[in-house]
Biotite code that builds the C-alpha atoms (Angstrom):
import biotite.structure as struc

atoms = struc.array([
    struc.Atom([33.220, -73.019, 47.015], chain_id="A", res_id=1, res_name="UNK", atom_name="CA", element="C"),
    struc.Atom([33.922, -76.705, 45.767], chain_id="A", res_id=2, res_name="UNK", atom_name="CA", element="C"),
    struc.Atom([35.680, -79.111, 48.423], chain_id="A", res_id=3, res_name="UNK", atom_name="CA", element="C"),
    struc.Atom([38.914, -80.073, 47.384], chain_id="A", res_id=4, res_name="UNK", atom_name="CA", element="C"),
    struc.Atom([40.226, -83.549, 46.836], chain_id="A", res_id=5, res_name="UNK", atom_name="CA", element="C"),
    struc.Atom([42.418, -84.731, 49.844], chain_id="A", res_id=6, res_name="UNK", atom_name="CA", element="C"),
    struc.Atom([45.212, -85.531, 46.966], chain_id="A", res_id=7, res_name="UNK", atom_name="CA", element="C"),
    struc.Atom([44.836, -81.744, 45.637], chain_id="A", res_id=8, res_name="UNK", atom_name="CA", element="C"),
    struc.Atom([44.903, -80.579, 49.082], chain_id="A", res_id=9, res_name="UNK", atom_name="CA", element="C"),
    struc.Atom([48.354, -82.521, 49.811], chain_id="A", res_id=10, res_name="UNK", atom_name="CA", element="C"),
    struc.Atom([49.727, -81.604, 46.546], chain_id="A", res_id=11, res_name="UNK", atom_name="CA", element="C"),
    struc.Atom([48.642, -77.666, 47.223], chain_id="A", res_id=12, res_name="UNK", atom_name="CA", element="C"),
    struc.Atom([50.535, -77.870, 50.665], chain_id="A", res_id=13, res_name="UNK", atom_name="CA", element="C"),
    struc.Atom([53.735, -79.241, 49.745], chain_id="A", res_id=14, res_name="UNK", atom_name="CA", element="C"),
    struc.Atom([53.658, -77.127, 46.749], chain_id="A", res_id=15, res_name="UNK", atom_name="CA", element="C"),
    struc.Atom([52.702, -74.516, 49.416], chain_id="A", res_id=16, res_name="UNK", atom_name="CA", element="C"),
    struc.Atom([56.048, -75.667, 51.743], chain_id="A", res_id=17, res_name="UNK", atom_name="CA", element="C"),
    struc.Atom([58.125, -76.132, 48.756], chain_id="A", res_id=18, res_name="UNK", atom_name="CA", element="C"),
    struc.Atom([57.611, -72.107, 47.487], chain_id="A", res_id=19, res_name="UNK", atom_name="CA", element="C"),
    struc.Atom([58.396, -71.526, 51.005], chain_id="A", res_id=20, res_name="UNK", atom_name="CA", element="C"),
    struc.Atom([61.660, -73.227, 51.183], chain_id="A", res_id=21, res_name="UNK", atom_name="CA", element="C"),
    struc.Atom([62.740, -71.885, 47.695], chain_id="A", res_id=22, res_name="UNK", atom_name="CA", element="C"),
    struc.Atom([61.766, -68.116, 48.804], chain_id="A", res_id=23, res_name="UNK", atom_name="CA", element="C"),
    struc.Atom([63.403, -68.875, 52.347], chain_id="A", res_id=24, res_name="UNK", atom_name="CA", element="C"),
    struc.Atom([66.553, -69.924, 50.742], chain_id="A", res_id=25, res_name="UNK", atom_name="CA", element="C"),
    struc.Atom([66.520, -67.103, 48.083], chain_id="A", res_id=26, res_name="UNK", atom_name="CA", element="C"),
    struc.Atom([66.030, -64.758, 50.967], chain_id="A", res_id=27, res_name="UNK", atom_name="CA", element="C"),
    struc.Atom([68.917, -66.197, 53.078], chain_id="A", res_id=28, res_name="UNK", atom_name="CA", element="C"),
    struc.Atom([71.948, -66.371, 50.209], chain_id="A", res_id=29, res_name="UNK", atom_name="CA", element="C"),
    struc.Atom([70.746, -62.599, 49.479], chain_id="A", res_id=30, res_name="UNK", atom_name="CA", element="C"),
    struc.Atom([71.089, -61.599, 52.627], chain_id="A", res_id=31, res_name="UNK", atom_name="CA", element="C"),
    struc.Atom([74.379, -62.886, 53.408], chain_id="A", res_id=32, res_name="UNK", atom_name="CA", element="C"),
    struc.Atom([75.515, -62.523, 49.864], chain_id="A", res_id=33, res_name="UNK", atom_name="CA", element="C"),
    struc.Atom([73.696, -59.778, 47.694], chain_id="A", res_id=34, res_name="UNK", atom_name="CA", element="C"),
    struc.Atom([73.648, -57.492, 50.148], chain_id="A", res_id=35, res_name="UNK", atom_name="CA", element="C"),
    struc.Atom([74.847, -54.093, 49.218], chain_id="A", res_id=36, res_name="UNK", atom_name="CA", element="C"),
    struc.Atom([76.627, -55.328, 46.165], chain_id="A", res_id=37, res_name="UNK", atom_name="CA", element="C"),
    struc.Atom([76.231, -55.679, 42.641], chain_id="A", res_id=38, res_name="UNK", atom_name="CA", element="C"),
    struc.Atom([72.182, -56.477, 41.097], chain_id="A", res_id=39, res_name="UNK", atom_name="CA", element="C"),
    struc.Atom([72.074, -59.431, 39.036], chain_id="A", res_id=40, res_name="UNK", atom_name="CA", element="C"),
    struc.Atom([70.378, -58.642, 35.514], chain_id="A", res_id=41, res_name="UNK", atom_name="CA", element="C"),
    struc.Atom([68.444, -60.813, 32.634], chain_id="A", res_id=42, res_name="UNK", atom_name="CA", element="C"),
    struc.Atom([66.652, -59.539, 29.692], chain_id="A", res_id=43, res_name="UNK", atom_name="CA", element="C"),
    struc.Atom([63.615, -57.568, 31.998], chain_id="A", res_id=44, res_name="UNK", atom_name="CA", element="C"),
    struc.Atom([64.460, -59.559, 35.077], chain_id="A", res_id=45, res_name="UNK", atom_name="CA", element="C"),
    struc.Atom([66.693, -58.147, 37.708], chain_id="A", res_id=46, res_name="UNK", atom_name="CA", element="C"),
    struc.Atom([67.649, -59.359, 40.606], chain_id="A", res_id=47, res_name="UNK", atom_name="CA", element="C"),
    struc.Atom([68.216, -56.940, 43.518], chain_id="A", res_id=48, res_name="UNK", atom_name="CA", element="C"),
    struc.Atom([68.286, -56.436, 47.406], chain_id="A", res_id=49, res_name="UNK", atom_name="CA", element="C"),
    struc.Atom([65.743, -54.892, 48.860], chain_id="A", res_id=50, res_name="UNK", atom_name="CA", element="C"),
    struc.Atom([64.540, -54.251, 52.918], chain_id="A", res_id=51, res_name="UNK", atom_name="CA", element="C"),
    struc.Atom([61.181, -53.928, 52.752], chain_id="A", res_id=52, res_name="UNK", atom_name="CA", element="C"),
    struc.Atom([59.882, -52.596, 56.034], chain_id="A", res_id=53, res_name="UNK", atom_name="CA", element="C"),
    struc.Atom([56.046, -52.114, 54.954], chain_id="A", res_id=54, res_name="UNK", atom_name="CA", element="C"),
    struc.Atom([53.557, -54.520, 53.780], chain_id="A", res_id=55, res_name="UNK", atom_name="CA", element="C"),
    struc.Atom([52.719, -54.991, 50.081], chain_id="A", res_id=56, res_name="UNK", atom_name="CA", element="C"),
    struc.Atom([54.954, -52.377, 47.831], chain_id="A", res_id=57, res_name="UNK", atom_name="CA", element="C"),
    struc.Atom([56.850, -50.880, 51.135], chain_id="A", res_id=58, res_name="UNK", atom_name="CA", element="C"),
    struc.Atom([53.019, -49.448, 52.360], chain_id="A", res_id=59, res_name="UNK", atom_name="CA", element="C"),
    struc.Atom([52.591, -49.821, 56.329], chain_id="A", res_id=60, res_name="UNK", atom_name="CA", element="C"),
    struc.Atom([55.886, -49.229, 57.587], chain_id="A", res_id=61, res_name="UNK", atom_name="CA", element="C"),
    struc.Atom([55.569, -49.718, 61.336], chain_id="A", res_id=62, res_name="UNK", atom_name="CA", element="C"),
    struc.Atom([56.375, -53.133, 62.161], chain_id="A", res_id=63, res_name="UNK", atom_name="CA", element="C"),
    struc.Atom([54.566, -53.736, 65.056], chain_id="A", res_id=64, res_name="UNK", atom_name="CA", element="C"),
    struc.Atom([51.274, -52.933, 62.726], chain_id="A", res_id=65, res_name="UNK", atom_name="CA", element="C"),
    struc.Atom([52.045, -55.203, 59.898], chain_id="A", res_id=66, res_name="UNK", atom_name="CA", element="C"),
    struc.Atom([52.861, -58.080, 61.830], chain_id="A", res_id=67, res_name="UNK", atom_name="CA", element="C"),
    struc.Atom([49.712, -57.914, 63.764], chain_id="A", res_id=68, res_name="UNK", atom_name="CA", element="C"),
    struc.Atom([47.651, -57.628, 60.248], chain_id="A", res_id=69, res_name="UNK", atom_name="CA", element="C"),
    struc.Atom([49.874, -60.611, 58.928], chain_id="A", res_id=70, res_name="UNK", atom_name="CA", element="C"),
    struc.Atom([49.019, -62.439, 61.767], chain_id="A", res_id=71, res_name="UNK", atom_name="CA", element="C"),
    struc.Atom([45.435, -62.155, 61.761], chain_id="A", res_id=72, res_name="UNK", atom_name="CA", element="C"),
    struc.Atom([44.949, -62.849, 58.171], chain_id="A", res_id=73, res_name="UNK", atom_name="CA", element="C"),
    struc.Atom([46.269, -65.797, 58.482], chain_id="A", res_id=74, res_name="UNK", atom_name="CA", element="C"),
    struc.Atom([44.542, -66.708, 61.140], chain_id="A", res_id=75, res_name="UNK", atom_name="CA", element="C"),
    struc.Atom([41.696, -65.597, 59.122], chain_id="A", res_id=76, res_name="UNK", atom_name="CA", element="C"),
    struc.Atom([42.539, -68.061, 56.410], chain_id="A", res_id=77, res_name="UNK", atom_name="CA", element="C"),
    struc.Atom([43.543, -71.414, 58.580], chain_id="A", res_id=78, res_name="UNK", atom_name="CA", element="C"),
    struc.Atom([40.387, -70.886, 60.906], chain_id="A", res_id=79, res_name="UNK", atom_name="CA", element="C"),
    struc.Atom([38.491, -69.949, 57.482], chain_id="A", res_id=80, res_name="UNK", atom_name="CA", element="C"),
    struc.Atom([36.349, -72.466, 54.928], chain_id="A", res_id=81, res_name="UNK", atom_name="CA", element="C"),
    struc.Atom([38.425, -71.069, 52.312], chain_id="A", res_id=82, res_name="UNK", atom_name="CA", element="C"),
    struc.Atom([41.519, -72.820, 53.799], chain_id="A", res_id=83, res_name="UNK", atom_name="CA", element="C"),
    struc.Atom([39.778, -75.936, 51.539], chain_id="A", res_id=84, res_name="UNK", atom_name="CA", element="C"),
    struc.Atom([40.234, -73.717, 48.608], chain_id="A", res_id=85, res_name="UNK", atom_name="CA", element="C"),
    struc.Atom([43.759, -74.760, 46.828], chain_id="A", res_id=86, res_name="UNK", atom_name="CA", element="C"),
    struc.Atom([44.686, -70.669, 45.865], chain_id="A", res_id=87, res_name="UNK", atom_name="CA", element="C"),
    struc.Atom([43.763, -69.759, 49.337], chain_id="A", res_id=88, res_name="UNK", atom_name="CA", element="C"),
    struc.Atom([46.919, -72.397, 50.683], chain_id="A", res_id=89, res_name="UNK", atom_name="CA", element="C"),
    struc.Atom([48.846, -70.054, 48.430], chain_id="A", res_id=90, res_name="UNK", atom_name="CA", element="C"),
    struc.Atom([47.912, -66.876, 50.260], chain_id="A", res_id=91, res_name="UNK", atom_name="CA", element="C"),
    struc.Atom([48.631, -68.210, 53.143], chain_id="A", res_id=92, res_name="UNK", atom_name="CA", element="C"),
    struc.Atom([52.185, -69.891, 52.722], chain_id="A", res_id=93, res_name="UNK", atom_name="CA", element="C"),
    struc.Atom([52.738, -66.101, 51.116], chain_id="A", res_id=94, res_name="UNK", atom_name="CA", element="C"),
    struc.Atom([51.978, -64.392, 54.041], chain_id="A", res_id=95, res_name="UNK", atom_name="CA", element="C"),
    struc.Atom([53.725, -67.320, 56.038], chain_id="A", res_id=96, res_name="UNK", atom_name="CA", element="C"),
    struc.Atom([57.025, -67.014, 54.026], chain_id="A", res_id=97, res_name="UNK", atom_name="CA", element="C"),
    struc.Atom([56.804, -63.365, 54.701], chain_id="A", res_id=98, res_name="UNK", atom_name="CA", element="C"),
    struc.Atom([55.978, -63.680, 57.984], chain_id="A", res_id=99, res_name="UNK", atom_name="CA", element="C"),
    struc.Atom([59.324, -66.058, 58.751], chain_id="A", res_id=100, res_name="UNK", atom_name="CA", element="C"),
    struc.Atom([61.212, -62.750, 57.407], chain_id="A", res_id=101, res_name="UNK", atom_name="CA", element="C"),
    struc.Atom([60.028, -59.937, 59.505], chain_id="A", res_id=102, res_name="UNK", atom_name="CA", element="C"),
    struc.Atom([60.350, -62.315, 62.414], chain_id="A", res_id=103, res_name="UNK", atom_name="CA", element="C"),
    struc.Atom([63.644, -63.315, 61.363], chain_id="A", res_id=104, res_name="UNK", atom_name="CA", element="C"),
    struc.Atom([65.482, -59.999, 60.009], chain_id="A", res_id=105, res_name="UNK", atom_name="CA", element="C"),
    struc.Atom([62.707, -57.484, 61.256], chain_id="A", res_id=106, res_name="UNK", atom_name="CA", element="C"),
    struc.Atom([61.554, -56.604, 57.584], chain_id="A", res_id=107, res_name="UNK", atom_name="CA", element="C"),
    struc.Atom([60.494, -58.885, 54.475], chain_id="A", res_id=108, res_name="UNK", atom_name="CA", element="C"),
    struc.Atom([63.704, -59.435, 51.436], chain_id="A", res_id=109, res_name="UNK", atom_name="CA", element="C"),
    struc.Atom([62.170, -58.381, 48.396], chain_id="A", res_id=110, res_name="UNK", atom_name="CA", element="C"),
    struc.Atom([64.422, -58.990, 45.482], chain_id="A", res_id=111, res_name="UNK", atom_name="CA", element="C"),
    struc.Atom([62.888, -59.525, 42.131], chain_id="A", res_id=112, res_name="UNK", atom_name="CA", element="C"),
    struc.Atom([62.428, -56.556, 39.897], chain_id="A", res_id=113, res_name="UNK", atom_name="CA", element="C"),
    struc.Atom([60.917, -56.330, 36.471], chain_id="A", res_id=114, res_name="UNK", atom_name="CA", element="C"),
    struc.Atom([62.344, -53.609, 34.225], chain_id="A", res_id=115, res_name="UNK", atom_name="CA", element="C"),
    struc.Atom([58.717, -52.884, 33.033], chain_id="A", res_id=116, res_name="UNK", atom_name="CA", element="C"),
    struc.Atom([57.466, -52.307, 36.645], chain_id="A", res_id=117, res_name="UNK", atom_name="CA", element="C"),
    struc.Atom([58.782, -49.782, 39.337], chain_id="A", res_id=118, res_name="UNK", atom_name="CA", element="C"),
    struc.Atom([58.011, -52.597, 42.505], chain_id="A", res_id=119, res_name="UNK", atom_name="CA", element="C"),
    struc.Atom([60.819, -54.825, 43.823], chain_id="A", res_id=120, res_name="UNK", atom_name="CA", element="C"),
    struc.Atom([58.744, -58.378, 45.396], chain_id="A", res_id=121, res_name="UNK", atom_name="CA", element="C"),
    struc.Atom([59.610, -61.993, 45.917], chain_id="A", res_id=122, res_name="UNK", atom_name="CA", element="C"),
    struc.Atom([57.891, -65.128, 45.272], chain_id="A", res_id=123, res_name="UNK", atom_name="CA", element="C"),
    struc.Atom([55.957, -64.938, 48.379], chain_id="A", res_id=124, res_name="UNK", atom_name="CA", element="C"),
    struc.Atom([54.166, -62.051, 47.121], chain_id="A", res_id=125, res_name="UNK", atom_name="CA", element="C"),
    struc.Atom([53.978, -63.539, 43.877], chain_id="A", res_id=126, res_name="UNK", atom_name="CA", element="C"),
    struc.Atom([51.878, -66.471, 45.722], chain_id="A", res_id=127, res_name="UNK", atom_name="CA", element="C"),
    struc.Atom([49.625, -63.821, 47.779], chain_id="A", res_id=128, res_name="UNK", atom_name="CA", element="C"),
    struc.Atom([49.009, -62.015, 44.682], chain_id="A", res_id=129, res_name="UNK", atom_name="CA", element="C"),
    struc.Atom([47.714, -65.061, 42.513], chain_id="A", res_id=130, res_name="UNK", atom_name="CA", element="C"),
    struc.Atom([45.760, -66.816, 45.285], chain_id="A", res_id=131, res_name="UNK", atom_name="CA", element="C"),
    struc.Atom([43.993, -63.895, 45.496], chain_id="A", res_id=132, res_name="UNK", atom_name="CA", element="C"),
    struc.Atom([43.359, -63.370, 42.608], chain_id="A", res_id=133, res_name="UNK", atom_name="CA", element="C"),
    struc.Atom([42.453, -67.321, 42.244], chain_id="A", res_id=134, res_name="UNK", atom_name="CA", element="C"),
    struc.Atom([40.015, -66.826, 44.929], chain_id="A", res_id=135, res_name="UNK", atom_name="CA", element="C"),
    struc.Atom([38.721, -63.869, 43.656], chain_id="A", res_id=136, res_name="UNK", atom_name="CA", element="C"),
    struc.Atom([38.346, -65.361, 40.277], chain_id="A", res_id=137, res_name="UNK", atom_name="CA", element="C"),
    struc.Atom([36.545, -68.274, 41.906], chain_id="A", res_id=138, res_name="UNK", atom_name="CA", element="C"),
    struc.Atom([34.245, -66.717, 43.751], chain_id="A", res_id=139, res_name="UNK", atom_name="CA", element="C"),
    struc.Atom([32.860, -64.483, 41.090], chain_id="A", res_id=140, res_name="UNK", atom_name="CA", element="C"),
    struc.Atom([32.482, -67.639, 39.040], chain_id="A", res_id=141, res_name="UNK", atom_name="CA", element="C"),
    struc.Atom([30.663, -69.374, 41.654], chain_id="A", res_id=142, res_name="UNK", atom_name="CA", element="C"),
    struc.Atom([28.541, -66.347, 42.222], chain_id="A", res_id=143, res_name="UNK", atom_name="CA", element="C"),
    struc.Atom([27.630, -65.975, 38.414], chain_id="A", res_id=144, res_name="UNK", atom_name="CA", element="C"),
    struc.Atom([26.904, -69.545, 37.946], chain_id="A", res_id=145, res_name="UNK", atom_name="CA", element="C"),
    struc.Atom([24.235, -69.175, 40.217], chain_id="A", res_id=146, res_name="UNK", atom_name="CA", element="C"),
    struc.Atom([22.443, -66.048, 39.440], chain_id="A", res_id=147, res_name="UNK", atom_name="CA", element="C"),
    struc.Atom([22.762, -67.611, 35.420], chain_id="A", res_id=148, res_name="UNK", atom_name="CA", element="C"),
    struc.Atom([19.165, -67.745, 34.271], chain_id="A", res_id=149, res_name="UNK", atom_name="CA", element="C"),
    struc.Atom([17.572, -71.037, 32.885], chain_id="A", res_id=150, res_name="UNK", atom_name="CA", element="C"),
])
């Protein structure tokens, strides 16, 4: 994969930190506020609390487990080549953002819900799932690019 720019790079991390702090701060009025009460609704977009105890999609539900696979994929990813790679920053600040919630409450606050889809996530996941599919995206590029005949 392509090095990144050190500008890209500090752009990607304090767009990294700042998805953080948003989801952090989503997380923490819903939890002292949306809890147990009332989902918020717009057009397909609704609002909601939910205690997710899994991983991805509630999967995993033994917390000791999904903290230790949390924790080594990210320490995958920062000891990794791929930490270079702008989408793989994402990943990680999703898994990070996460990561602050099942230390902090014990499980992760999900609380986005589209009316066309019967998963409840938050914009940490929403960061995990398009880094990875950045990266993924990437690397089949890369891949093709070089088996391209001339």
């Amino acid at each position: 994969m392509q090095k990144v720019h050190r500008s890209a790079r500090a752009a990607a991390y304090l767009s990294a930190a700042l998805l953080i702090l948003v989801d952090e701060f989503i997380k923490f009025w819903l939890f002292f506020n949306l809890k147990r009460s009332v989902d918020f609704k717009f057009l397909f977009l609704k609002f909601t609390y939910v205690e997710n105890r899994g991983i991805a999609f509630g999967v995993f539900k033994r917390d000791a487990l999904s903290l230790c696979l949390i924790f080594f994929v990210v320490l995958f990813f920062l000891r990794s080549k791929l930490f270079d790679n702008v989408p793989a920053i994402f990943m990680v600040a999703g898994a990070f953002g996460n990561l602050i919630d099942r230390i902090s409450y014990g499980f992760v606050i999900d609380y986005i819900s589209l009316s066309f889809l019967p998963i409840v996530f938050n914009i940490s996941d929403i960061s995990i799932f398009f880094g990875t599919l950045f990266v993924a995206l990437s690397y089949y590029l890369c891949r093709k690019k070089f088996f391209v005949k001339r």
